[in-house]
C-alpha positions in Angstrom: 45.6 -51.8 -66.4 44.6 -48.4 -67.3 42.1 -46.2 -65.2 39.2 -46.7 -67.0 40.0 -50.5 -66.8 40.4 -50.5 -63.0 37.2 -48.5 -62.3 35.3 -51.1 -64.7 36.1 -53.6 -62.5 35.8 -51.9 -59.5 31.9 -50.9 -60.0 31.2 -54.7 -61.7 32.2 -55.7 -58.5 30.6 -53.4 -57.0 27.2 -54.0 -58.2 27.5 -57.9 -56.9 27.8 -56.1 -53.6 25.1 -55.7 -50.8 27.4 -55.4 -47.9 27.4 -51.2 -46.8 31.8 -51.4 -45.7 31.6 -52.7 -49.2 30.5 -50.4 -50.9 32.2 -47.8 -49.1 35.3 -49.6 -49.9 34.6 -49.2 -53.5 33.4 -45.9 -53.5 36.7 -45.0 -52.2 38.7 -46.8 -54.4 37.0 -45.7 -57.5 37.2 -41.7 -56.1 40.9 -42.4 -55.6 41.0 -44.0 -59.4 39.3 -40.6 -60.5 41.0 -38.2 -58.7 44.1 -39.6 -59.9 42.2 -39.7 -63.4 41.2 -36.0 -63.0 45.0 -34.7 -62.3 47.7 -33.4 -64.7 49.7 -36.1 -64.5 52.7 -36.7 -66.7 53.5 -39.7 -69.3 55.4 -41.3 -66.4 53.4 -41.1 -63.9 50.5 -42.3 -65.5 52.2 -45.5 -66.6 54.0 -46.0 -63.1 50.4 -45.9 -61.4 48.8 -48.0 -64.1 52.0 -50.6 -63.5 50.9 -50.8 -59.6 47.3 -51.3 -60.8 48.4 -54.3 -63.0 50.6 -55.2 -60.1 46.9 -55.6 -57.8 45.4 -57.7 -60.1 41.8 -56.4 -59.5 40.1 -58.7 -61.7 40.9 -61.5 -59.7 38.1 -62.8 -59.1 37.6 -64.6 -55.1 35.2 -65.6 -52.3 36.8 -63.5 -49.7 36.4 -60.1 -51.7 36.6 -58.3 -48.1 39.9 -59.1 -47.1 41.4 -58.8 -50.9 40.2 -55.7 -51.5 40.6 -54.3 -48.4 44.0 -55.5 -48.7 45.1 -53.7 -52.5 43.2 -50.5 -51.4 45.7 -49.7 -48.2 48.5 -51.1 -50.7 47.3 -48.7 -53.3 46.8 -45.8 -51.5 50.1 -46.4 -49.7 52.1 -46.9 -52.9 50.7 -43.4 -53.8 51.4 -41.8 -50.3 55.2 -43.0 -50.6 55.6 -42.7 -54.2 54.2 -39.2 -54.5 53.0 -38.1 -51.2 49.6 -38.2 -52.5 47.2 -38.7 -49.3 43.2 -39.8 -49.6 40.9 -37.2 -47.4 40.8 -37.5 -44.0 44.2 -39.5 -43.6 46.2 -37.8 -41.3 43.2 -37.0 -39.2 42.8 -40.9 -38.7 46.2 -41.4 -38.2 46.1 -38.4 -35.6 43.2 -40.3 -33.7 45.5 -44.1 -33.9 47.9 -42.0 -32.4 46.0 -40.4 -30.1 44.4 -43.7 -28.4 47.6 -45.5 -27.9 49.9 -43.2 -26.1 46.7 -40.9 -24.6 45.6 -44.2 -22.7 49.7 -44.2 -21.3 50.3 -40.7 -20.3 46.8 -40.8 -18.5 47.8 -44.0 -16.2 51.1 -42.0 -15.9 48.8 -38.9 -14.2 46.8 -41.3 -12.5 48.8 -43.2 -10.3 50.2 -39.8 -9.0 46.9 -38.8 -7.4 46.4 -42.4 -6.3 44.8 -45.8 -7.1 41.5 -44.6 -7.6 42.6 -41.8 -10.1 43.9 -44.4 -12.2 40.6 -45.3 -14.0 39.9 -41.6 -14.3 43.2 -40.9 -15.1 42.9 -43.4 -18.3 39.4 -42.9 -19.3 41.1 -38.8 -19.6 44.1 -40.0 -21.6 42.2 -41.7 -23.8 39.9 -38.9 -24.8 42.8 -36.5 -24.3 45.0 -38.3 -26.6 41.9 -38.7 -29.3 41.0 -35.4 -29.4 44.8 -33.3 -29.7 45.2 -36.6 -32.3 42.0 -35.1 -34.5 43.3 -31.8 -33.7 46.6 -32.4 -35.4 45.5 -34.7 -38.0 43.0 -31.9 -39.1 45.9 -29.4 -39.0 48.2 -31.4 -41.1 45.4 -32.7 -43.9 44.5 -29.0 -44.2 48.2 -28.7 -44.8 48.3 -31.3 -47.8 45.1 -30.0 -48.9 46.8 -26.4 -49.6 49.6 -28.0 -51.4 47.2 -30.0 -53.7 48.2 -33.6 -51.9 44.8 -34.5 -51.1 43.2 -37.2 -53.6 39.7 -35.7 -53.0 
């Protein structure tokens, strides 16, 4: 399936949609499709990419379009993050933030129970915002990182 292909079927389905997440989805996918689209890729690349799109089978058409496509996006863009190290805006941020709110929550009960029992809400309530904010912070750093070496799909 070449580009063009995959963001025709993409925006039919697409236009079926009333659902906002859906629409974002597609949005998204359909940016990635042209920034890809929009690169100087070579003859290889091109047809390794357009092999992963066959490999989705996007025109399949289903009920639960939500999960599917939900689904073949994060394969997609994950294919083209190990493949090529090519990353969608934003990514490491959200990583960064994931990050962030599982251990922050950890290292704050670890600082709260050293003041005592009643530090330890306070104590997690501050890891968890802790932990989200230096997880932005370094997500930000790193996709302004990719973003100078041309590795953001934008």
């Amino acid at each position: 399936m070449t580009f063009e292909e995959a963001i025709e079927v993409l925006n039919k389905n697409k236009d079926q949609e009333t659902k906002k997440y859906m629409l974002k989805l597609f949005d998204g996918f359909i940016k990635v499709l042209e920034a890809l689209k929009a690169r100087d890729l070579t003859n290889e690349q091109v047809k390794d990419i357009e092999q992963k799109l066959d490999e989705l089978e996007l025109a399949t058409d289903l009920e639960n379009k939500k999960k599917f496509f939900t689904s073949k996006y994060g394969e997609f863009t994950k294919y083209l993050e190990t493949e090529y190290s090519w990353v969608t805006e934003g990514h490491y941020m959200r990583q960064g933030m994931m990050y962030g709110m599982m251990f922050g929550p950890g290292i704050g009960l670890t600082f709260g129970t050293m003041f005592g029992a009643i530090w330890i809400s306070i104590g997690l309530s501050m890891g968890v915002g802790m932990g989200m904010a230096l997880g932005i912070a370094f997500g930000s750093l790193k996709d302004n990182e990719a973003k100078k070496e041309g590795r953001v799909l934008s």
